[in-house]
N, CA, C and O of each residue as an XYZ file, in Angstrom:
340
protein
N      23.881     30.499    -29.569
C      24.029     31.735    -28.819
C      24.191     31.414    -27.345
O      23.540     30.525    -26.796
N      25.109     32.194    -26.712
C      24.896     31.596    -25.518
C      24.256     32.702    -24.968
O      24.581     33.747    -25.531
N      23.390     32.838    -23.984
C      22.394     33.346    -23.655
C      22.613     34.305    -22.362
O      23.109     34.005    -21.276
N      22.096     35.538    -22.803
C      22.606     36.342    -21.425
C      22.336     36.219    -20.503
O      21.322     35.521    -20.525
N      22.738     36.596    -18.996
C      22.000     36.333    -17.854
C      20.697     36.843    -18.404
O      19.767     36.073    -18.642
N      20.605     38.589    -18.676
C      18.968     38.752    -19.019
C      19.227     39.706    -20.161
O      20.109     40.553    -20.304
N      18.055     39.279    -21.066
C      18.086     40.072    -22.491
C      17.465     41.309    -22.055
O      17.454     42.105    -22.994
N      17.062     41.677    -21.240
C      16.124     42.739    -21.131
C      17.367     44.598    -21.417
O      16.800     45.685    -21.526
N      18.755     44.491    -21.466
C      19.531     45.474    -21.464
C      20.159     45.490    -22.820
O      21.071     46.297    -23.002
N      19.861     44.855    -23.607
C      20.562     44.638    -25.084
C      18.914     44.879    -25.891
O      18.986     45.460    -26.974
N      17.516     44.477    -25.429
C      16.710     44.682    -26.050
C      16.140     46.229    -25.966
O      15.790     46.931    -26.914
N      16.145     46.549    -24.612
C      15.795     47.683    -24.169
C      16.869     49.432    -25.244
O      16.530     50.565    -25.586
N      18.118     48.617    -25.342
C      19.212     49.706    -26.558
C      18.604     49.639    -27.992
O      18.388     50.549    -28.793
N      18.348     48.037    -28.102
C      17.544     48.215    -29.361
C      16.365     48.668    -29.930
O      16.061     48.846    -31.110
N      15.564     48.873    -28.584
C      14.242     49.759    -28.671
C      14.435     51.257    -28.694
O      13.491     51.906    -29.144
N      15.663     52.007    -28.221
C      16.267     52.938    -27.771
C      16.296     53.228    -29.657
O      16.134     54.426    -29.889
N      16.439     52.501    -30.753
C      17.130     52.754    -31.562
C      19.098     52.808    -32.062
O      19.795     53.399    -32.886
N      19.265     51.903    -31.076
C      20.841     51.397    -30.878
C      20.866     50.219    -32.070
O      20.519     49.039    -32.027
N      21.487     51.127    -33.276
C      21.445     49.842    -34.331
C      22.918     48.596    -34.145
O      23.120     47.614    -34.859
N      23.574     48.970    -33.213
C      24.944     47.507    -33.026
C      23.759     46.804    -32.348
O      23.386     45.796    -32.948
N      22.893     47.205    -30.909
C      22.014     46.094    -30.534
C      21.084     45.438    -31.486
O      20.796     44.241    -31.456
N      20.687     46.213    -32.238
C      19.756     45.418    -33.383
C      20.281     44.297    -34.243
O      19.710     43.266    -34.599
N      21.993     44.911    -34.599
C      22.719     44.157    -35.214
C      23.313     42.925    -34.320
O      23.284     41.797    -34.810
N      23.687     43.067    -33.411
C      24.097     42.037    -32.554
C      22.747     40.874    -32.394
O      22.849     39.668    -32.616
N      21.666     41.494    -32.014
C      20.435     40.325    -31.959
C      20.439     39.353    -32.975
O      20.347     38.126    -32.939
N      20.606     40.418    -34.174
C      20.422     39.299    -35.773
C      21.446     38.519    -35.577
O      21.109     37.339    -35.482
N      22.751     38.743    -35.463
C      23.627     37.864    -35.292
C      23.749     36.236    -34.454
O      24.212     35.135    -34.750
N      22.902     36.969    -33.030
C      23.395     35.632    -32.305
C      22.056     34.812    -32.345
O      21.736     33.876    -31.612
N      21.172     35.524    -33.630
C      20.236     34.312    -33.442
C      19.354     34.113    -35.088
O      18.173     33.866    -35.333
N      20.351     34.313    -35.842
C      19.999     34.333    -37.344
C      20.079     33.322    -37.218
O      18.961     32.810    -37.176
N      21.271     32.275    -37.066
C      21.328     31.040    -37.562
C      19.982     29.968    -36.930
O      19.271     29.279    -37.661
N      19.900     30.025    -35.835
C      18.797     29.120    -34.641
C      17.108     29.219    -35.556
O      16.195     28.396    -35.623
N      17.284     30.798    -36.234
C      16.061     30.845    -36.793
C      16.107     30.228    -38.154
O      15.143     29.635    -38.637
N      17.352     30.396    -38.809
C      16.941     29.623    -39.827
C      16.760     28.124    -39.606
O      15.771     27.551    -40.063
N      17.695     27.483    -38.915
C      17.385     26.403    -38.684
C      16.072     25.690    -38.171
O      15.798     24.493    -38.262
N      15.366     26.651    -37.640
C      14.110     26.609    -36.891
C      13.088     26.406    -38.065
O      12.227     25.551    -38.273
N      13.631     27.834    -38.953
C      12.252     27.653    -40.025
C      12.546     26.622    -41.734
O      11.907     26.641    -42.786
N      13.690     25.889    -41.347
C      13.486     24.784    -42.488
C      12.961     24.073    -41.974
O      12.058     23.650    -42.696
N      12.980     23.299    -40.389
C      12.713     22.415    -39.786
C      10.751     22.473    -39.881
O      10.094     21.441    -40.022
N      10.208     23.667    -39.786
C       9.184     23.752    -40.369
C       8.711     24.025    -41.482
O       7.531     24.344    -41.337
N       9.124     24.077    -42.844
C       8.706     23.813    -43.994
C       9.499     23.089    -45.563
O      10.648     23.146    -46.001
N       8.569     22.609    -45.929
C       9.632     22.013    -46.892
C       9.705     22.354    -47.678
O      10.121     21.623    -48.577
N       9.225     24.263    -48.074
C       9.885     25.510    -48.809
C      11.307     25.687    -48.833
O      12.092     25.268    -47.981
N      11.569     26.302    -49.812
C      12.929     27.059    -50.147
C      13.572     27.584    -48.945
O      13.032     28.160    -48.001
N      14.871     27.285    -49.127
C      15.536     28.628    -48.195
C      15.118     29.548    -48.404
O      14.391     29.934    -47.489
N      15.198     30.297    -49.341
C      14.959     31.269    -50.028
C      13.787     32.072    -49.261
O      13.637     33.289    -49.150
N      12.965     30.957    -48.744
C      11.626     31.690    -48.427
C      11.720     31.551    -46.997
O      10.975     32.268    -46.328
N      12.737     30.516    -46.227
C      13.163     31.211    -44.662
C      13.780     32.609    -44.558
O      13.743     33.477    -43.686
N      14.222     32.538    -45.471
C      15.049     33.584    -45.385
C      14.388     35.196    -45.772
O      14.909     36.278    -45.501
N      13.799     35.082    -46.095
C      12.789     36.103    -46.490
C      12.066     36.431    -45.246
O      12.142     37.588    -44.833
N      11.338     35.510    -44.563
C      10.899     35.075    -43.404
C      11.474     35.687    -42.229
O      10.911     36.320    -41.336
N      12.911     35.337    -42.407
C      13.297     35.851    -41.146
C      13.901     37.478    -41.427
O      14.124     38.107    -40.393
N      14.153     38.131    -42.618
C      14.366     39.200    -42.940
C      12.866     39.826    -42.543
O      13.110     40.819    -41.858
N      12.105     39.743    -42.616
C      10.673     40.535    -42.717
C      10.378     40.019    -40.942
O       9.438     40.659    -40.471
N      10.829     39.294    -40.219
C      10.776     39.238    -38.938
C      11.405     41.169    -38.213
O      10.947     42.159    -37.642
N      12.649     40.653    -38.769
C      13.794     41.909    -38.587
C      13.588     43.007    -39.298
O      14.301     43.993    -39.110
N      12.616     43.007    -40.191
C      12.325     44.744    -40.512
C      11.050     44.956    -39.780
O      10.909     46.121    -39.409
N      10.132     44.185    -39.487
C       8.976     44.176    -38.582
C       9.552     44.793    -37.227
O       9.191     45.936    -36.945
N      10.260     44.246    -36.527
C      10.789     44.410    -35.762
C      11.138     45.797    -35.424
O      10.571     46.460    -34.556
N      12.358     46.292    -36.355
C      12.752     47.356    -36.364
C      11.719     48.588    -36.465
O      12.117     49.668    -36.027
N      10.408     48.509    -37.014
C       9.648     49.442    -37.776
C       9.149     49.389    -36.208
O       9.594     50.380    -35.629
N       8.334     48.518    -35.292
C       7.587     48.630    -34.404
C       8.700     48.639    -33.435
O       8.259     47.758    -32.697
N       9.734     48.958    -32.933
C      10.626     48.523    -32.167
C      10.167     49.220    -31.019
O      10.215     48.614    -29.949
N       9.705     50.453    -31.044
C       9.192     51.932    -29.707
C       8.210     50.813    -29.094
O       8.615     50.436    -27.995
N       7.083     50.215    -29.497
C       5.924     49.782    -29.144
C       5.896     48.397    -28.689
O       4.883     47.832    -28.277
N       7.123     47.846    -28.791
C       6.980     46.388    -28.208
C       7.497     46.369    -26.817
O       8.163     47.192    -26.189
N       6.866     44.862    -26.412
C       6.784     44.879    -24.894
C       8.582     44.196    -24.900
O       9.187     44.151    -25.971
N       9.134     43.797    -23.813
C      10.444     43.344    -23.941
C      10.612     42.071    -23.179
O      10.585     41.761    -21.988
N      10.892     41.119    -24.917
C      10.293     39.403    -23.552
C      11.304     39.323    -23.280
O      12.326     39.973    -23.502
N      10.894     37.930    -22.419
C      11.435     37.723    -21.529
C      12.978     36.720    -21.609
O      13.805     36.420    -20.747
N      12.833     36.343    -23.395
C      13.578     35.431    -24.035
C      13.600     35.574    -24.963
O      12.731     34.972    -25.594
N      14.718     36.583    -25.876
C      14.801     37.363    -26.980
C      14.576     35.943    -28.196
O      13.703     35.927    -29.064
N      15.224     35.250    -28.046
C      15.405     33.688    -29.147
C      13.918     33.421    -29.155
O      13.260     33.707    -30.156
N      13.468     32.990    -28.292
C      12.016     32.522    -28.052
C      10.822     33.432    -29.139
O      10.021     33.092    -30.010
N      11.149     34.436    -28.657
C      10.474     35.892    -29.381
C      10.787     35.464    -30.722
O       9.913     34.906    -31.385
N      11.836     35.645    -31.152
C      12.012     35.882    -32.707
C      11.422     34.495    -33.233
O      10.517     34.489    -34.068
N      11.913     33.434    -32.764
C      11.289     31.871    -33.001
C       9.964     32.136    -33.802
O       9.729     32.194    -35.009
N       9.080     32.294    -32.524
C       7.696     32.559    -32.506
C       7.052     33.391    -33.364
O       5.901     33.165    -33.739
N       7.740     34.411    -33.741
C       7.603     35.565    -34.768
C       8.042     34.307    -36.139
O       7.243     33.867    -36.966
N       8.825     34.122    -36.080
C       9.307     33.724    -37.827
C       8.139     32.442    -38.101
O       7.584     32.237    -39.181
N       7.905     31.563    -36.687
C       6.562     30.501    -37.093
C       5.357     31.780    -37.284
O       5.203     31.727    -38.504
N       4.667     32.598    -36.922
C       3.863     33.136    -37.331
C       3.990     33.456    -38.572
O       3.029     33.261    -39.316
N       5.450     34.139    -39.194
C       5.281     34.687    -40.839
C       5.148     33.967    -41.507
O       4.477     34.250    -42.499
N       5.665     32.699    -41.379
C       5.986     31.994    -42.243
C       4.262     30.832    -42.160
O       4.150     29.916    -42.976
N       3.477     31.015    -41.428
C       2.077     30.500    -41.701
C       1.185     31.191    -42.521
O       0.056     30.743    -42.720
């Protein structure tokens, strides 16, 4: 992904309930996460992938109530190592 000057105007639409921003997020950083979460387990795809789907409905369900970091990639990262522990 190449990385915006600042995520804070693409996250802020997606908190808005702007589903292309929601969709665009998954996009430019589905792949980084999966790659992220084989690199930590020596589970199934199957079960990154699950992982990072339940990141992105988490997400979506609490979307009003989250704060807006400061490094959208970073965020989701961090989220998919938490589910996946």
């Amino acid at each position: 992904m190449t990385q915006l000057i600042s995520d804070t105007p693409i996250w802020e639409a997606f908190k808005d309930g702007d589903e292309e921003a929601y969709a665009a997020i998954y996009r430019e950083n589905v792949s980084a996460m999966y790659r992220y979460g084989m690199s930590l387990s020596s589970l199934s795809e199957y079960f990154v992938f699950d992982c990072i789907h339940d990141v992105f409905t988490e997400i979506w369900a609490k979307r009003r109530t989250l704060t807006t970091p400061t490094n959208i990639r970073s965020y989701l990262l961090k989220s998919l190592k938490n589910r996946m522990q």
